[in-house]
KESEDO-985295 format. One record per residue: residue in three letters; x, y, z of N, C-alpha, C in turn. Coordinates in steps of 0.05 Angstrom, whole numbers, padded with zeros to 5 digits, always signed. Layout:
alaXYZXYZXYZ...
This chain:
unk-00035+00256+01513-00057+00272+01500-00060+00298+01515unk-00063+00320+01498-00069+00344+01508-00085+00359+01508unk-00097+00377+01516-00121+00390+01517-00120+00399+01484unk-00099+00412+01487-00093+00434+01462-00059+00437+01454unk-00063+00433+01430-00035+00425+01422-00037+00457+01406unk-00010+00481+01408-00010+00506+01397+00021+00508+01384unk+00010+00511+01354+00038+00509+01344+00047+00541+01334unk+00072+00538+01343+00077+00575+01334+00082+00584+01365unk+00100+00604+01365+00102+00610+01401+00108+00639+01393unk+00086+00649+01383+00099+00680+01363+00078+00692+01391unk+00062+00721+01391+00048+00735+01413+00017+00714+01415unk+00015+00716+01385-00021+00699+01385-00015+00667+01399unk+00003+00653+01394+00007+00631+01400+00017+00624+01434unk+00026+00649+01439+00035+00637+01473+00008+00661+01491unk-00004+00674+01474-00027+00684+01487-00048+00657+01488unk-00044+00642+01473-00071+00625+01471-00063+00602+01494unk-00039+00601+01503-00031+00580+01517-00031+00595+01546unk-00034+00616+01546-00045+00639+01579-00072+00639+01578unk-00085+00631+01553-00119+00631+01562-00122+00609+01576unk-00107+00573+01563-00116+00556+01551-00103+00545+01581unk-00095+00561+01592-00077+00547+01625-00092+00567+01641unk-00114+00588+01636-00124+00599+01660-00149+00590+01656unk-00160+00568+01637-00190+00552+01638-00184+00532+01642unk-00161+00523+01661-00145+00490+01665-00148+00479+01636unk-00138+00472+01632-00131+00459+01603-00106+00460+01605unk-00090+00428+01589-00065+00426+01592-00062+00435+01562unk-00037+00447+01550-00023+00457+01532-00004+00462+01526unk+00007+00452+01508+00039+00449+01491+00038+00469+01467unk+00054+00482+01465+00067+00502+01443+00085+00491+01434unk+00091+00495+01410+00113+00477+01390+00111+00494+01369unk+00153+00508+01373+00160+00520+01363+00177+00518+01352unk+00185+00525+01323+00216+00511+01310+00237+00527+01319unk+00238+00556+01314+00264+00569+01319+00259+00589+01343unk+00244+00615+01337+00246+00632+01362+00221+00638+01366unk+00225+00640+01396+00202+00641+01410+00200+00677+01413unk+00167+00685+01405+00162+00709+01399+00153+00712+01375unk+00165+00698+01364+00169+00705+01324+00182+00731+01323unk+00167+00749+01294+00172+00763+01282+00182+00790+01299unk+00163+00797+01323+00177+00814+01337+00205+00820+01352unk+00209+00799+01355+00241+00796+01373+00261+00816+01358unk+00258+00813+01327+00272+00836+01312+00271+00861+01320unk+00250+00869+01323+00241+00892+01332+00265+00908+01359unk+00281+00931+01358+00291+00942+01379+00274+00944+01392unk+00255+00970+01387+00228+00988+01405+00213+00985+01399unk+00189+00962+01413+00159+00964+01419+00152+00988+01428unk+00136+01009+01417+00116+01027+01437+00096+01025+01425unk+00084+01005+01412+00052+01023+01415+00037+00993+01420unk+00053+00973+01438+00029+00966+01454+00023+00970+01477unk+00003+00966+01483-00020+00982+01509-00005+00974+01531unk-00003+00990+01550+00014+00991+01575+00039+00991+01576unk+00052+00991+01554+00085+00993+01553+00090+01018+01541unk+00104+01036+01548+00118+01059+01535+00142+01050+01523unk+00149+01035+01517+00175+01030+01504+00183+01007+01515unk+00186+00990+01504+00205+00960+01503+00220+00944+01481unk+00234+00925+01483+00249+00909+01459+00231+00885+01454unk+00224+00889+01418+00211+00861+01414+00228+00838+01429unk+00249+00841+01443+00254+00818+01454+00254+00810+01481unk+00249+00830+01495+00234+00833+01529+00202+00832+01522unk+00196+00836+01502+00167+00829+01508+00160+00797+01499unk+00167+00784+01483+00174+00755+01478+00180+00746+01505unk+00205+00742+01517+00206+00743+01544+00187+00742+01562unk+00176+00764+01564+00153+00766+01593+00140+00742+01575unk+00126+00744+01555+00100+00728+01550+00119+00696+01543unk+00134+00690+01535+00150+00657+01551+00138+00654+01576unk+00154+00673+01595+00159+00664+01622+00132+00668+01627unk+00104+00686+01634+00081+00678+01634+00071+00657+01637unk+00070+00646+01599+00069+00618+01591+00069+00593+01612unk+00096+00596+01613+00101+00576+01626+00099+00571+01653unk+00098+00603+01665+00087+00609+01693+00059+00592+01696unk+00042+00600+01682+00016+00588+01684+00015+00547+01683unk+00043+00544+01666+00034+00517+01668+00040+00503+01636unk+00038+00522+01626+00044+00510+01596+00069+00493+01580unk+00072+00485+01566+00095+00462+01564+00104+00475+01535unk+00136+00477+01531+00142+00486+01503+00156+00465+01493unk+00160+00456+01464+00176+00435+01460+00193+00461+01427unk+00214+00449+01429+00225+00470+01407+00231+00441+01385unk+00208+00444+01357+00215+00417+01339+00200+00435+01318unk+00194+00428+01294+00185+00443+01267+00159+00415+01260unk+00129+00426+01261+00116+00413+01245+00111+00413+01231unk+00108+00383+01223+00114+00373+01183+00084+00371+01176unk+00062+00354+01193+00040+00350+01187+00016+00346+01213unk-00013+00362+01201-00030+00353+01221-00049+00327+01214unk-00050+00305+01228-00074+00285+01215-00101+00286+01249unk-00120+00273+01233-00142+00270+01250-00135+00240+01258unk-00136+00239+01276-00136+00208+01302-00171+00212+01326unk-00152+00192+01337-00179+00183+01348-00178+00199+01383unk-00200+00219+01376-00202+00227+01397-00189+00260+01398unk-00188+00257+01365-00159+00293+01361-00145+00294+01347unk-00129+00302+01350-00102+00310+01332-00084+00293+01335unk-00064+00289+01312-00035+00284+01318-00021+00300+01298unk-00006+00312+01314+00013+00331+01309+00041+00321+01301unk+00049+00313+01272+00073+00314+01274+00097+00323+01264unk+00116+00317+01283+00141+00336+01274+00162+00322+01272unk+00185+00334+01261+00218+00325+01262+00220+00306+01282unk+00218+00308+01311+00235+00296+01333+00207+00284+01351unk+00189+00278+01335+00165+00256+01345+00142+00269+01338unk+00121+00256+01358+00089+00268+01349+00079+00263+01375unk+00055+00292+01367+00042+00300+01393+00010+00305+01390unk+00000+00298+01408-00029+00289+01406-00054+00310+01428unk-00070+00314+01417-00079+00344+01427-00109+00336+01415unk-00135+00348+01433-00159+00346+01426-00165+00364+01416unk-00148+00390+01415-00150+00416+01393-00127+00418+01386unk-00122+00437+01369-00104+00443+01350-00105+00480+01352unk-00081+00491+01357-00087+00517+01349-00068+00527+01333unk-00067+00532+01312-00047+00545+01286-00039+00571+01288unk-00018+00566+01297-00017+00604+01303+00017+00614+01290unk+00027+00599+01261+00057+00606+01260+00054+00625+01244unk+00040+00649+01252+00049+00677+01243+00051+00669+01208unk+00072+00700+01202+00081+00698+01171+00106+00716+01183unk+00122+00711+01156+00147+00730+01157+00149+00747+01129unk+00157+00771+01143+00168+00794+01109+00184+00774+01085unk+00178+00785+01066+00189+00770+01055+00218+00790+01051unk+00239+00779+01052+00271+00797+01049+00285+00804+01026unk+00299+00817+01019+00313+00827+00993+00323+00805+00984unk+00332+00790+01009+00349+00770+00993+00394+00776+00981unk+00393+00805+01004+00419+00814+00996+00439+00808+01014unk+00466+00808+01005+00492+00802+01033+00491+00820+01054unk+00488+00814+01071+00485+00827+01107+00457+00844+01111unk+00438+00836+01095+00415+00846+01102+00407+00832+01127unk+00414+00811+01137+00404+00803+01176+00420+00818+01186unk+00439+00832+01176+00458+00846+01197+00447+00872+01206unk+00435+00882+01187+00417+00912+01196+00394+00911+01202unk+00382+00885+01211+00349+00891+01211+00352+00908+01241unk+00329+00929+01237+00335+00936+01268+00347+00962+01269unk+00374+00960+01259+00391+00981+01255+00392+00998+01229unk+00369+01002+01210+00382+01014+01178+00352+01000+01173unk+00350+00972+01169+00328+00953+01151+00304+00948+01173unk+00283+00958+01158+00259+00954+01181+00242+00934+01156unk+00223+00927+01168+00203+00914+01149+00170+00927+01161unk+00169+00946+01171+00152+00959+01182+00145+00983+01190unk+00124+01006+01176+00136+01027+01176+00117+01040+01205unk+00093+01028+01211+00079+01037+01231+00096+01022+01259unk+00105+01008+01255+00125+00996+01281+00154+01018+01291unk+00164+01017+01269+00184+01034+01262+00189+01059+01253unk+00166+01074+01242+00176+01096+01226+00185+01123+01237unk+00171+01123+01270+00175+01137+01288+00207+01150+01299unk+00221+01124+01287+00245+01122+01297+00258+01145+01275unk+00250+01147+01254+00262+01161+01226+00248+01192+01216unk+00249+01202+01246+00227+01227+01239+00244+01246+01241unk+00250+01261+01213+00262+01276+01200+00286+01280+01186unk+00285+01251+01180+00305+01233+01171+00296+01223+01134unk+00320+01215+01128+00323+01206+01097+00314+01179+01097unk+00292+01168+01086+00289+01126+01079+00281+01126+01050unk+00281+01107+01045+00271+01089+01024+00254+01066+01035unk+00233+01060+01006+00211+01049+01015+00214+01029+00986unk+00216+01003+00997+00225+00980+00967+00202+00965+00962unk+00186+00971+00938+00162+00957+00936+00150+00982+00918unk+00132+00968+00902+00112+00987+00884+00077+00980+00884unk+00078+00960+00909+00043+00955+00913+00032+00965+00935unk+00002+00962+00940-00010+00978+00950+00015+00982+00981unk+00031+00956+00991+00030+00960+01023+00057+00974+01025unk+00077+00987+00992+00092+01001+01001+00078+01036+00991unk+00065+01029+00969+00049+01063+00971+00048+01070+01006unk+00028+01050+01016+00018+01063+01039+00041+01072+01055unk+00068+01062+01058+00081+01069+01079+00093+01082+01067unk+00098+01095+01048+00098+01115+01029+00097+01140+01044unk+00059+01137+01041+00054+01157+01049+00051+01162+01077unk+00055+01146+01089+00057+01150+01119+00083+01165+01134unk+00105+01154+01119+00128+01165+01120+00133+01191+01119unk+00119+01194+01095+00126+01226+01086+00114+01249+01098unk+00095+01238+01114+00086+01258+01146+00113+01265+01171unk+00119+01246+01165+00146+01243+01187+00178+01244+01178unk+00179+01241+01162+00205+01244+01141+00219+01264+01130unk+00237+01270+01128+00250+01292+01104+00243+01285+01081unk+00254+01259+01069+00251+01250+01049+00247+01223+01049unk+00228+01219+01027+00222+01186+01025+00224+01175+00993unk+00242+01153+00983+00247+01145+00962+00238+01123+00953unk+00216+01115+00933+00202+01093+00926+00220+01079+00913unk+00226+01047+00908+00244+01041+00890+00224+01021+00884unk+00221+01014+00863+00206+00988+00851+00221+00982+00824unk+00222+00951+00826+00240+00939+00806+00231+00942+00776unk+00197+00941+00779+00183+00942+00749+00187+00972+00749unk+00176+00974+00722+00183+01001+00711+00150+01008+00712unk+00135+01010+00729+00109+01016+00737+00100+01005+00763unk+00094+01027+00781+00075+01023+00805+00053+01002+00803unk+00050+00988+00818+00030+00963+00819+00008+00968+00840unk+00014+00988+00857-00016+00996+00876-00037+01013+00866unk-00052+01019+00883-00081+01026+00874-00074+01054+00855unk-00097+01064+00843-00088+01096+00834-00090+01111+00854unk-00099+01122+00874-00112+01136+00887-00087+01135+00906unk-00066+01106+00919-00044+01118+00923-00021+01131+00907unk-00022+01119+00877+00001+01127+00861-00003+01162+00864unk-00037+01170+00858-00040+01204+00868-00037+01210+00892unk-00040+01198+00912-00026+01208+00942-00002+01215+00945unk+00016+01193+00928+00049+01190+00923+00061+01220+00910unk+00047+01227+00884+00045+01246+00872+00040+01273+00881unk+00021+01268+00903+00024+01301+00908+00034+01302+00932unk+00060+01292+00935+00072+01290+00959+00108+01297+00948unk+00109+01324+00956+00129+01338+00944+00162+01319+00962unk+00154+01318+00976+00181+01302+00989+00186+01273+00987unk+00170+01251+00968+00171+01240+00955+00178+01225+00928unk+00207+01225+00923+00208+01212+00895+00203+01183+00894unk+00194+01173+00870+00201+01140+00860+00221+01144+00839unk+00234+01111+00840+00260+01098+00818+00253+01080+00806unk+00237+01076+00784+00232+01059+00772+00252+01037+00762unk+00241+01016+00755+00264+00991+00744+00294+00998+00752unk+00289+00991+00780+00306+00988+00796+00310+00970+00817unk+00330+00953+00820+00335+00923+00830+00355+00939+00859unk+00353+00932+00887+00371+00929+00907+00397+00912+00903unk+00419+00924+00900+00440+00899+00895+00457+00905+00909unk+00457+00918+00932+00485+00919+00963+00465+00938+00973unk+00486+00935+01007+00483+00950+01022+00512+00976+01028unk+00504+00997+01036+00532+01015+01040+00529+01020+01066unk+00557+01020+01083+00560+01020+01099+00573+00988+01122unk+00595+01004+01143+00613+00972+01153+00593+00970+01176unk+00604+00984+01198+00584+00978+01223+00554+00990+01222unk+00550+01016+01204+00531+01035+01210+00518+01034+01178unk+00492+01030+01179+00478+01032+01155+00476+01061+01134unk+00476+01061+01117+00490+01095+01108+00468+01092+01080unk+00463+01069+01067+00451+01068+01036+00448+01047+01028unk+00437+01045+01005+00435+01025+00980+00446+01026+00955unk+00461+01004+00948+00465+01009+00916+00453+00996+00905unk+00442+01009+00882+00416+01007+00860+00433+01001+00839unk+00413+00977+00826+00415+00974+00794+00392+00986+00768unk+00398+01009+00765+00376+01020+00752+00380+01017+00727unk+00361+01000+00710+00358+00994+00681+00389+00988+00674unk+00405+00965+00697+00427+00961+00681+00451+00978+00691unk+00452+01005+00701+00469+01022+00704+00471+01024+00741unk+00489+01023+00748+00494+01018+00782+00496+01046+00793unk+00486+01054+00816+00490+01078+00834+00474+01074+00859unk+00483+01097+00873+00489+01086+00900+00453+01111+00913unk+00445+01097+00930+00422+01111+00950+00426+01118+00971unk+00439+01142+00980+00436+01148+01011+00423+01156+01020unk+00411+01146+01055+00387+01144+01068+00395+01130+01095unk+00384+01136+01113+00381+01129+01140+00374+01115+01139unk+00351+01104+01130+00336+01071+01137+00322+01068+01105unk+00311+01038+01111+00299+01025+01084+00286+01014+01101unk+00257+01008+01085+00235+00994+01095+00224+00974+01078unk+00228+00955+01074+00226+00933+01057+00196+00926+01054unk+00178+00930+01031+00156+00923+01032+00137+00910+01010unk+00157+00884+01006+00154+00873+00981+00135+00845+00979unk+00109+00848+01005+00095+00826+01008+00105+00805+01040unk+00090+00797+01054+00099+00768+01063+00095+00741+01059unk+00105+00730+01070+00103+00698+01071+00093+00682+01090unk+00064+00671+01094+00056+00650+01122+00075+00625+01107unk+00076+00607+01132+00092+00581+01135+00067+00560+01140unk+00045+00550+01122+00025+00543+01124+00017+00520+01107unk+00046+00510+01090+00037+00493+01073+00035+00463+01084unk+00045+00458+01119+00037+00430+01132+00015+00426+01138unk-00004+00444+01139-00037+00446+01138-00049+00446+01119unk-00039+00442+01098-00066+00454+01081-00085+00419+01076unk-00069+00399+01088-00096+00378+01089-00118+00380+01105unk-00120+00398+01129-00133+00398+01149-00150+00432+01150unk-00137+00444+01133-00157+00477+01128-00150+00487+01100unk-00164+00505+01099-00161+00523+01074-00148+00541+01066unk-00121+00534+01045-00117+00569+01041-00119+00583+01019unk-00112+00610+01021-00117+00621+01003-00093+00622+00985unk-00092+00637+00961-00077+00641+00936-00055+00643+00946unk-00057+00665+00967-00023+00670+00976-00016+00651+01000unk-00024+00632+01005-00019+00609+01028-00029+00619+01059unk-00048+00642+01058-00063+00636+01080-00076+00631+01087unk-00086+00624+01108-00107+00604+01122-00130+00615+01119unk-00153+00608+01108-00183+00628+01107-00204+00624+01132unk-00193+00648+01150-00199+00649+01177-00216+00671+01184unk-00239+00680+01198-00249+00709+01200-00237+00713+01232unk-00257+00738+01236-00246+00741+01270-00253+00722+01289unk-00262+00710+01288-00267+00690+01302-00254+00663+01300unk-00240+00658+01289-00210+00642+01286-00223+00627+01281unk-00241+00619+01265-00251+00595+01263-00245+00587+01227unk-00226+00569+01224-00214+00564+01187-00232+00546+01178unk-00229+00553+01151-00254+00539+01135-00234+00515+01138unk-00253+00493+01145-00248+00463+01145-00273+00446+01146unk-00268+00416+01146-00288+00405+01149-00283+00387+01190unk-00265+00393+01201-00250+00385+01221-00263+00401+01239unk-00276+00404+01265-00276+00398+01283-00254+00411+01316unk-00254+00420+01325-00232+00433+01333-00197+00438+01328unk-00198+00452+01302-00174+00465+01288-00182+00494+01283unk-00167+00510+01304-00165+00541+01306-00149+00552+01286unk-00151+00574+01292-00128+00592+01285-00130+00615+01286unk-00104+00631+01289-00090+00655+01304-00072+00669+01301unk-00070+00698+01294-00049+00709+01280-00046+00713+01253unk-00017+00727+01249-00008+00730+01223-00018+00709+01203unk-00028+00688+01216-00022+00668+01191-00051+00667+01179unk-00073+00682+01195-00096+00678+01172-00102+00708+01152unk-00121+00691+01143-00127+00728+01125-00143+00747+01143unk-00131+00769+01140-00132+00792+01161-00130+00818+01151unk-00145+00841+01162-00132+00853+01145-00111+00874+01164unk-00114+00874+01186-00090+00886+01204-00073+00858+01221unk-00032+00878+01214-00024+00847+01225-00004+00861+01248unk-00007+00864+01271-00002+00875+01293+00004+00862+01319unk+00012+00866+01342+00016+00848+01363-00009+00846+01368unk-00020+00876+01374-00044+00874+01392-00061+00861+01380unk-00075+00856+01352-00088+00831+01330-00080+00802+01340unk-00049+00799+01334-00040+00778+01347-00044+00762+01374unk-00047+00787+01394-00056+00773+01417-00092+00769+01418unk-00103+00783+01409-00130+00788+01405-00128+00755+01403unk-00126+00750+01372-00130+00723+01359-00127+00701+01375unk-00107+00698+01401-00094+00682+01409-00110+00674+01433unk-00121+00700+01447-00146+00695+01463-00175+00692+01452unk-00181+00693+01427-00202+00685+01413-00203+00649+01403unk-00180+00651+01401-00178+00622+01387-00172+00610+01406unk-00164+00613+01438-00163+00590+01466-00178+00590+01472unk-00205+00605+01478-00233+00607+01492-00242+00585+01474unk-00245+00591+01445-00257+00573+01424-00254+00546+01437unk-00226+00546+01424-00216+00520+01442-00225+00503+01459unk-00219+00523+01474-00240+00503+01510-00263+00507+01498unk-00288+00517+01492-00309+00507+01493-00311+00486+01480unk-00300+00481+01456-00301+00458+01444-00295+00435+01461unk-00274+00431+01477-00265+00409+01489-00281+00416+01515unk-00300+00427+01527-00315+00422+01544-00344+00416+01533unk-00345+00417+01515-00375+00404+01486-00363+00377+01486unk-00335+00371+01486-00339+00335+01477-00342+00319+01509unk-00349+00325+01534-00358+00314+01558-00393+00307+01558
């Protein structure tokens, strides 16, 4: 049995296990594939606080070794389901079950992807999924921006502060974000959109160079330094939904205070994976030390 059982080992999830081991409390993180999550992709971190520049994958790193500095236990397995037992949680997964008097939910979300041949091969190099993480990198440079709702308007227009040129591509043959960006878009001379237009390759062997487009049927090619993919994400939240609430698009209905609508009793949550409306490291870690404090008080309320 554990103090606190933390599933997800993304920034919010191994921050909560540095709170949840500096208020003594024992704690396990249980993670399926990589530890960090979504940042590890990332080449260059800079804009979190105290770092001038790092790799989403040295900063994963430090916060593991932390982790575990302090005391914390990782098990690498995928959970299938949470049930209520006696005395807490049971947590279970693929390769057994684990038992915890809290629960903290913290498995992030991921971009959702084009879905094209060697698109893992450029993330990073050519394919970002982020334009305030990344866009810095593409200043004065040619991208494309794939998506026609509000969250690719916005990087849209963010781009086009920093950009030579920025190319909207959306598959419908009409913009789906607000008006007020479609007129931002609009009076933004270094800005075109491509209507009913589908991604169907990448150009380029080692070095990212373009896209080839299927426009209404007829094929041609997009050259551009980078693409920024911004066609919605995906939380991994559907082994919970007996134990919290989600919403339409499968996330967890959580405020800042990590506390998810349930009828349960110490079940947190943290990060990407609730509704939010900024999704950031520094959010991420926020959440992760909001939702371990929680935590312990709760399990110092059941003495």
């Amino acid at each position: 049995m554990y103090d606190i059982v933390i599933i997800g080992a993304g920034p919010a999830g191994l921050t909560a296990a540095i709170y949840a081991r500096r208020a003594e409390k024992t704690a396990l993180v249980i993670e399926k594939s990589t530890f960090g999550g979504q940042i590890t992709h990332s080449p260059r971190v800079e804009n979190y606080p105290g770092f001038a520049v790092m790799s989403g994958t040295e900063f994963a790193d430090k916060l593991v070794e932390q982790a575990l500095g302090q005391g914390a236990e990782i098990e690498l397995d995928a959970v299938n389901k949470i049930e209520k037992a006696d005395n807490g949680y049971k947590v279970i997964c693929d390769g057994g079950e684990f038992f915890g008097k809290a629960v903290i939910i913290a498995t992030g979300s991921h971009h959702r992807q084009l879905g094209i041949e060697r698109e893992n091969d450029f993330v990073g190099e050519g394919i970002s999924y982020c334009a305030v993480c990344d866009g810095a990198f593409y200043k004065g440079k040619s991208v494309a921006v794939i998506g026609g709702g509000n969250s690719a308007l916005q990087e849209a227009v963010m781009l086009s502060d920093m950009c030579e040129s920025v190319t909207v591509v959306q598959n419908l043959d009409f913009l789906t974000g607000e008006q007020k960006l479609q007129k931002d878009i609009e009076g933004k001379s270094n800005v075109k959109v491509i209507l009913s237009a589908i991604v169907s390759g990448i150009i380029g062997d080692s070095e990212f160079k373009g896209l080839r487009l299927s426009v209404k049927g007829e094929e041609t090619e997009l050259m551009v330094d980078g693409v920024f993919v911004a066609i919605g994400q995906q939380p991994e939240n559907e082994p919970f939904k007996d134990v919290v609430k989600l919403n339409e698009y499968g996330y967890i209905e959580a405020g800042e205070n990590c506390l998810p609508e349930t009828e349960f009793e110490g079940v947190f949550v943290a990060g990407d994976c609730r509704t939010k409306a900024i999704r950031q490291i520094t959010t991420a870690t926020a959440d992760g030390a909001t939702a371990a404090i929680s935590a312990c008080r709760y399990i110092d309320s059941l003495k």
